[in-house]
C-alpha positions in Angstrom: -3.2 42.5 -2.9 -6.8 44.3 -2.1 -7.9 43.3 -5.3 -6.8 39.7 -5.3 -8.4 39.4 -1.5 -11.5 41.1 -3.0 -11.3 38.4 -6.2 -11.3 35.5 -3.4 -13.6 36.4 -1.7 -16.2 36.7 -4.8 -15.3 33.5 -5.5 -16.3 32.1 -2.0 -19.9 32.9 -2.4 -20.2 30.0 -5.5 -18.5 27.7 -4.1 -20.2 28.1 -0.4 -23.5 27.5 -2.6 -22.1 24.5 -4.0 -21.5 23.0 -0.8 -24.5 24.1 0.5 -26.4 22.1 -2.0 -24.3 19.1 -2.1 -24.7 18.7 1.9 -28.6 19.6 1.6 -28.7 16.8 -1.3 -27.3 14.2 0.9 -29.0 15.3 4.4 -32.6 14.7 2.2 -31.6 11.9 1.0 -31.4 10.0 4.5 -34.6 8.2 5.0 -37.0 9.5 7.7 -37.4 13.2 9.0 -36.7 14.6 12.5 -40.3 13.0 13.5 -39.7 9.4 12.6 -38.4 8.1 15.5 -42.0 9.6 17.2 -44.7 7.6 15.1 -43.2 4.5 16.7 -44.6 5.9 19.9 -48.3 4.6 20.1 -49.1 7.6 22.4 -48.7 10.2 19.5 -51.2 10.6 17.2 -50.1 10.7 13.4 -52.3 13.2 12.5 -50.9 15.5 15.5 -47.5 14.4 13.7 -48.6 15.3 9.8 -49.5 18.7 11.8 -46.1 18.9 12.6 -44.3 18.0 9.6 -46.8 20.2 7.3 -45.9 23.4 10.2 -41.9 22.5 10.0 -41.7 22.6 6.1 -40.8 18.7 6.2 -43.8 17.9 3.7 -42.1 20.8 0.9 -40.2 19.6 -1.9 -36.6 19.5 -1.2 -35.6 22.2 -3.6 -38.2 24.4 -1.8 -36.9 23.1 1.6 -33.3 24.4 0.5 -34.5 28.1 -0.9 -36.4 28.4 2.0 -33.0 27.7 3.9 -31.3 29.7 1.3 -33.6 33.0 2.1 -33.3 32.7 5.9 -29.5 32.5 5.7 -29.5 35.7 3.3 -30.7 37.9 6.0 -28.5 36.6 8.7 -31.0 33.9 10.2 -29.6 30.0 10.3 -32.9 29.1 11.2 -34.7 27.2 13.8 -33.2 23.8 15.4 -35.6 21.0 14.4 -34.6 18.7 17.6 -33.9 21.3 19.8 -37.3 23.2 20.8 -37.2 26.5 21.0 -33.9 27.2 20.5 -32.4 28.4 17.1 -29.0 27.2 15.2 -27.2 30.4 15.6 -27.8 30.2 19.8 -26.7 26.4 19.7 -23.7 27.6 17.8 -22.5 30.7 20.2 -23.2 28.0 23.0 -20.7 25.7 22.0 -17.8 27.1 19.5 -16.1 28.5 22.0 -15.0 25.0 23.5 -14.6 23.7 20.1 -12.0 26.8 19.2 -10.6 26.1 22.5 -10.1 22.9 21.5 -8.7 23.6 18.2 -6.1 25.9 19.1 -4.7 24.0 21.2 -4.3 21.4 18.9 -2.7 23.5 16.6 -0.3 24.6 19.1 0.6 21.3 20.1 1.1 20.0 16.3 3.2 23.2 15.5 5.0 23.2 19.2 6.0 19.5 18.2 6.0 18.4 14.9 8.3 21.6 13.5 10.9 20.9 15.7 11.2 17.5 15.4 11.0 17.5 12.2 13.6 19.8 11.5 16.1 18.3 13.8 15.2 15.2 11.9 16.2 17.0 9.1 19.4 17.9 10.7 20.4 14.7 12.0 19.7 12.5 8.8 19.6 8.5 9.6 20.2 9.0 13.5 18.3 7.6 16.5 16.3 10.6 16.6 15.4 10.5 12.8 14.7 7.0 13.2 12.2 7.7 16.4 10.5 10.6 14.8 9.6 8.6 11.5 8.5 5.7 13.4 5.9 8.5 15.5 5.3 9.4 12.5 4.1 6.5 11.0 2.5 5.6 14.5 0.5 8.7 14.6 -0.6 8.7 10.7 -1.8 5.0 11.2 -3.2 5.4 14.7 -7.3 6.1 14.6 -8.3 9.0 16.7 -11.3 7.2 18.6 -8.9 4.1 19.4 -6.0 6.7 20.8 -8.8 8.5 22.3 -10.0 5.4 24.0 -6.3 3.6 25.2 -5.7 7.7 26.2 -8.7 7.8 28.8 -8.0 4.2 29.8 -3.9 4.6 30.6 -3.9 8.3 31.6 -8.0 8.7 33.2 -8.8 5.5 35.3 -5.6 4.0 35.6 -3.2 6.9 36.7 -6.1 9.9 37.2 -3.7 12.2 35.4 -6.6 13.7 33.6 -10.6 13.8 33.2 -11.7 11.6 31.2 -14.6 13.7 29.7 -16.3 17.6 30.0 -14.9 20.9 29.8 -14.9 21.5 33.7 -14.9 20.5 36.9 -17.3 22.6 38.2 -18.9 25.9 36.7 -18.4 27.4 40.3 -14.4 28.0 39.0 -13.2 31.1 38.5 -10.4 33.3 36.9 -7.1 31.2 36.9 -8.6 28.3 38.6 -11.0 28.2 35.8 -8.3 28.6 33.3 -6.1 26.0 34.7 -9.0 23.7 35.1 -10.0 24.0 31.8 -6.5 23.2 30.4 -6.5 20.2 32.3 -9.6 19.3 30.4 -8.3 20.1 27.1 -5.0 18.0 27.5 -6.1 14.6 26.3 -8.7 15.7 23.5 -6.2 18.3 22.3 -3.2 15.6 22.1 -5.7 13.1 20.5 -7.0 15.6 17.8 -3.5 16.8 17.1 -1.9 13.4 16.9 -2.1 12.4 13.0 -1.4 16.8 12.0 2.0 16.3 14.5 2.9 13.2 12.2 2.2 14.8 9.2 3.7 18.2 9.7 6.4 16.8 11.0 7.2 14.6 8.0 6.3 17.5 5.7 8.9 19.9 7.3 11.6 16.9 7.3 11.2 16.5 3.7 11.1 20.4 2.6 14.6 21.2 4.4 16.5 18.0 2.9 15.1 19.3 -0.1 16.2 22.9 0.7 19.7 21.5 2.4 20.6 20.7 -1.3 20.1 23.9 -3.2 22.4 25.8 -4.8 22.5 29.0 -2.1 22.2 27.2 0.5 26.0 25.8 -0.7 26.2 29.4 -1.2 25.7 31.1 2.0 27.9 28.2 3.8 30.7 29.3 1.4 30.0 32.4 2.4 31.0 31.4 5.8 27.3 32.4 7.2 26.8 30.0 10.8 24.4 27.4 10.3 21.9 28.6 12.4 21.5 31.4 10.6 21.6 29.3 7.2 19.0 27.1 9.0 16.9 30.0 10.2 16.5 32.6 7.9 17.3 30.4 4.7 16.4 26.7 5.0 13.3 26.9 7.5 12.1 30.1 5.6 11.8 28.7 2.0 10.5 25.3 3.3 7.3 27.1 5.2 5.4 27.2 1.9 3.7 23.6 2.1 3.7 23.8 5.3 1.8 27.2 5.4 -0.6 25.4 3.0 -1.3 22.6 5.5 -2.2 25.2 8.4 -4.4 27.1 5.9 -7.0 23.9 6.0 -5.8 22.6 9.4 -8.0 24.6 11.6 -11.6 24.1 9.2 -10.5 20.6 9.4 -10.2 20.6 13.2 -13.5 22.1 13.4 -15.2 19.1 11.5 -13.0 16.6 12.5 -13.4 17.2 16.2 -16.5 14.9 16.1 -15.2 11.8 17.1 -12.8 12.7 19.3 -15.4 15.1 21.1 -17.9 12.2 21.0 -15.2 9.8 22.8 -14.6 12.7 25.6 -18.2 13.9 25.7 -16.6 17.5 25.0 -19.6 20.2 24.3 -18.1 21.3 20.8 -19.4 21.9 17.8 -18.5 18.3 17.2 -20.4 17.0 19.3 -23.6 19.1 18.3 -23.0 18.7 14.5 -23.1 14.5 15.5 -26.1 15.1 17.5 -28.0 16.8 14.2 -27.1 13.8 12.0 -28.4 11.2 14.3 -31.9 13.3 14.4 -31.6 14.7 10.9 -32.1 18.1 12.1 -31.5 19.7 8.5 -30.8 23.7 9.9 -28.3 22.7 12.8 -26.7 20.2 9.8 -26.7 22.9 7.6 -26.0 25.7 10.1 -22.6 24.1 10.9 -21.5 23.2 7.7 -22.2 26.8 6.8 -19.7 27.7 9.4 -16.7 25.3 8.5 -16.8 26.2 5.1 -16.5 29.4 5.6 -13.4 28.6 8.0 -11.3 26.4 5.7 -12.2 29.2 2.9 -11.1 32.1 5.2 -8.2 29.7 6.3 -7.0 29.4 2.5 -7.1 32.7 2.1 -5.1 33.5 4.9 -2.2 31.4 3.6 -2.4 32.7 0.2 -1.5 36.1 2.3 1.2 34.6 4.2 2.8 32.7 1.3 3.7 36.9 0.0 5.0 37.3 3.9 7.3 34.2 3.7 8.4 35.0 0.4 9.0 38.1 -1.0 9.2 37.1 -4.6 5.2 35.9 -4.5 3.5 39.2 -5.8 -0.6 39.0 -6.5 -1.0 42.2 -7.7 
């Protein structure tokens, strides 16, 4: 197993630099630099913004750009935010992953919390009501966009009923212990059900399909005749040997929730990571850009490996060694 995790991680480092250079190809490609908006401002002088540009690197060829980037990352530095003065990517980071993890978890709780039960009671109770209502909240939440569930969400739940805030993290920074805690769960109610919405569907549709798969085998036939209760043939069994997609899902589920947070932050004004990665696009700040694509790929790579691990936990006839 130490060797295999040792292999993987190897690997990581090339494919990291791949992404690295297909986001930095892209990002360059944009026209304009983080100074174009300013020479449409006839108080600046160009030459003061040339000054600027030739200071920032922005005048370098792009492959020098990049192993300039490149070197500063190697020795632990992400670099300097382009848009935000005085301030570097790593600081902007630490400032706001914390709501964005936050945020993320609890999406994942509520996907898992929902979608496995459903969808093995689904499972359980083939071509009933239930079955029936879960595939069509399935198909509803597959379909549904985030932004417009984020939007009807804030409009239903926010101004008409004042269930729940309609944007931030808290009410007030003066909060404290549970107060703060509570206050912050109410915050993270309607972003967390929005971001979760599609992963509920699809887990749940996922788990549905691996025990009527499952249902059919051979032992399973086998440990009924064996006059084993069903819970326990549905428990340790079934739902046991029907984890392995669903295992693979989770593995990319929370990088993915960490990039995909950007609408639904946007739409709740929720300080994430989100938010700020949206915020480097629109000013083509290339480190902050970078910076966080740095960080999600390292996720949903850690994330992978992870499952690979759990895959030998769930199954004890998976052996890497």
């Amino acid at each position: 197993m130490y060797k295999y995790i040792l292999r993987r991680v190897l690997v990581f480092i090339p494919m990291l630099l791949i992404v690295t250079v297909v986001v930095f190809t892209l990002a360059s490609l944009a026209p304009g630099d983080p100074l174009t908006g300013q020479t449409l401002d006839p108080n600046i002088d160009p030459e003061v913004l040339e000054e600027r540009r030739e200071a920032m690197g922005l005048n370098d060829p792009p492959h020098i750009q990049y192993w300039n980037w490149l070197t500063e990352v190697s020795q632990g530095n992400l670099g300097d935010s382009l848009h935000y003065s005085g301030r570097t990517v790593e600081e902007l980071i630490i400032s706001r992953v914390p709501n964005t993890i936050y945020l993320a978890v609890f999406s994942l709780f509520i996907t898992i919390s929902v979608g496995l039960p459903i969808g093995i009671y689904s499972a359980r109770k083939q071509y009933t009501v239930v079955d029936y209502t879960a595939t069509t909240f399935g198909f509803f939440g597959l379909s549904m966009p985030n932004f417009f569930f984020a939007l009807i969400a804030i409009y239903f739940f926010s101004f008409q009923l004042g269930w729940f805030p309609p944007r931030g993290t808290v009410s007030s920074t003066s909060l404290t212990g549970f107060e703060s805690f509570i206050d912050r769960l109410h915050h993270l109610i309607l972003p967390g059900i929005t971001l979760g919405l599609s992963s509920t569907a699809i887990y749940m549709r996922y788990i549905r399909s691996e025990v009527l798969d499952v249902m059919g085998s051979d032992y399973i036939r086998t440990a009924r005749a064996k006059g084993l209760t069903e819970r326990s043939v549905l428990y340790k069994h079934t739902l046991r040997n029907s984890l392995i997609p669903i295992i693979t899902l989770m593995g990319f589920e929370f990088g993915t929730l960490l990039s995909g947070a950007v609408i639904v932050e946007s739409v709740f004004s929720f300080p994430g990571m989100g938010q700020l990665f949206l915020v480097g696009i629109e000013n083509q700040d290339f480190p902050l850009i970078m910076g966080i694509n740095l960080i999600v790929g390292v996720t949903i790579l850690a994330g992978n490996l992870l499952a690979d691990i759990l895959y030998a936990v769930v199954d004890p006839r998976i052996r890497y060694d």
